[in-house]
C-alpha positions as CSV (number, residue, x, y, z in Angstrom):
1,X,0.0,0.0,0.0
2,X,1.0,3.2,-0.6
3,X,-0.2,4.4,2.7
4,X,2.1,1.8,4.8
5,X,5.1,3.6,6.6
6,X,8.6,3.0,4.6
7,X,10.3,3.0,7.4
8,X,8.5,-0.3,8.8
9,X,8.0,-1.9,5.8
10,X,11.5,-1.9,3.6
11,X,9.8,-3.5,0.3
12,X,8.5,-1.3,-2.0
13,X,7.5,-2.2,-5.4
14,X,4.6,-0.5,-8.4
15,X,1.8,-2.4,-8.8
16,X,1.5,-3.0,-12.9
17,X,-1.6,-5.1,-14.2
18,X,-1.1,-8.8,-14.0
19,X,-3.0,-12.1,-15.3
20,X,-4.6,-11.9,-11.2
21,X,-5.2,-8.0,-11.5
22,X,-6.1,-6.6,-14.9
23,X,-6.3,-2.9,-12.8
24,X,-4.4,-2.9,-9.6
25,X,-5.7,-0.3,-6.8
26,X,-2.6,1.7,-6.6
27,X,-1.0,1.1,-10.0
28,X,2.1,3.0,-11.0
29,X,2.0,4.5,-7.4
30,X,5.5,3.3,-5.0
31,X,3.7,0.9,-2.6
32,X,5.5,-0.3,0.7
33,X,5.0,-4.2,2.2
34,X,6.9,-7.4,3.4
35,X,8.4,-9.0,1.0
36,X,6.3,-12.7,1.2
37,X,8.4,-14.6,-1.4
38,X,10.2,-16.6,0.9
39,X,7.4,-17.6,3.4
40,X,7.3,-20.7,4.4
41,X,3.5,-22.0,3.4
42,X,1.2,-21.9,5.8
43,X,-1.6,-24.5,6.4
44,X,-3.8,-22.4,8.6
45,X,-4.8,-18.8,8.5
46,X,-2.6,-16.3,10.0
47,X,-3.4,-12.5,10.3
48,X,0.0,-11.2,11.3
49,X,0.7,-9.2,8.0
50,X,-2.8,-7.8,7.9
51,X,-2.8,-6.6,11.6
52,X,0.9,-5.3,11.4
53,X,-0.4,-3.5,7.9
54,X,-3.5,-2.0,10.1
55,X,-1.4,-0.6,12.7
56,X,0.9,0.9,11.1
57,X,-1.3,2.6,7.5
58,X,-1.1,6.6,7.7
59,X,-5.0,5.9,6.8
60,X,-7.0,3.6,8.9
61,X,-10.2,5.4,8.2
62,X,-10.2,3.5,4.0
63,X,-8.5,0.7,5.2
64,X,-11.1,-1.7,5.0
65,X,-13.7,-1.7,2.3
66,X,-17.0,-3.6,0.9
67,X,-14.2,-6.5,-0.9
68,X,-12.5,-7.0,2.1
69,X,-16.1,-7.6,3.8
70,X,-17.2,-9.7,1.2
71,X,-14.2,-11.9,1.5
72,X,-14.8,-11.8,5.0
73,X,-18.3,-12.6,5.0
74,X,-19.2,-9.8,7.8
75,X,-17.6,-6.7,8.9
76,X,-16.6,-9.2,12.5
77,X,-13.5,-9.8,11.5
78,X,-12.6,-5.9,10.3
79,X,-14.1,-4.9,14.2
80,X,-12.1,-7.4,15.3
81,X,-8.6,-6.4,14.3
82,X,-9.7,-2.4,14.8
């Protein structure tokens, strides 16, 4: 995201449209993140990224929107980590 303190996260890359996003959010804008690549896989959920993302966005207020929600089938989860 391009709202995501550099300083925090080190990775920084432009989204460009892909077979997975034909129009990326941000595209051609410097986005900051963690680098994932060499994650082990996981075989469970884990919300580490996404919480670390939420605390530390210059803009809380558009984190979360109606996909996120949709993915997450009620706005619980999104009150949750808030």
């Amino acid at each position: 995201s391009p709202f995501l303190d550099k300083t925090i996260f080190n990775f920084q890359f432009t989204p460009q449209p892909n077979e997975g996003a034909k129009y990326p959010k941000h595209q051609n804008k410097i986005c900051y993140g963690n680098n994932l690549t060499n994650t082990k896989k996981l075989d469970n959920l884990n919300l580490q990224w996404l919480i670390k993302a939420y605390k530390n966005t210059a803009n809380n207020a558009n984190f979360f929107n109606n996909f996120f929600t949709k993915l997450a089938g009620t706005k619980k989860l999104q009150h949750q980590i808030e």
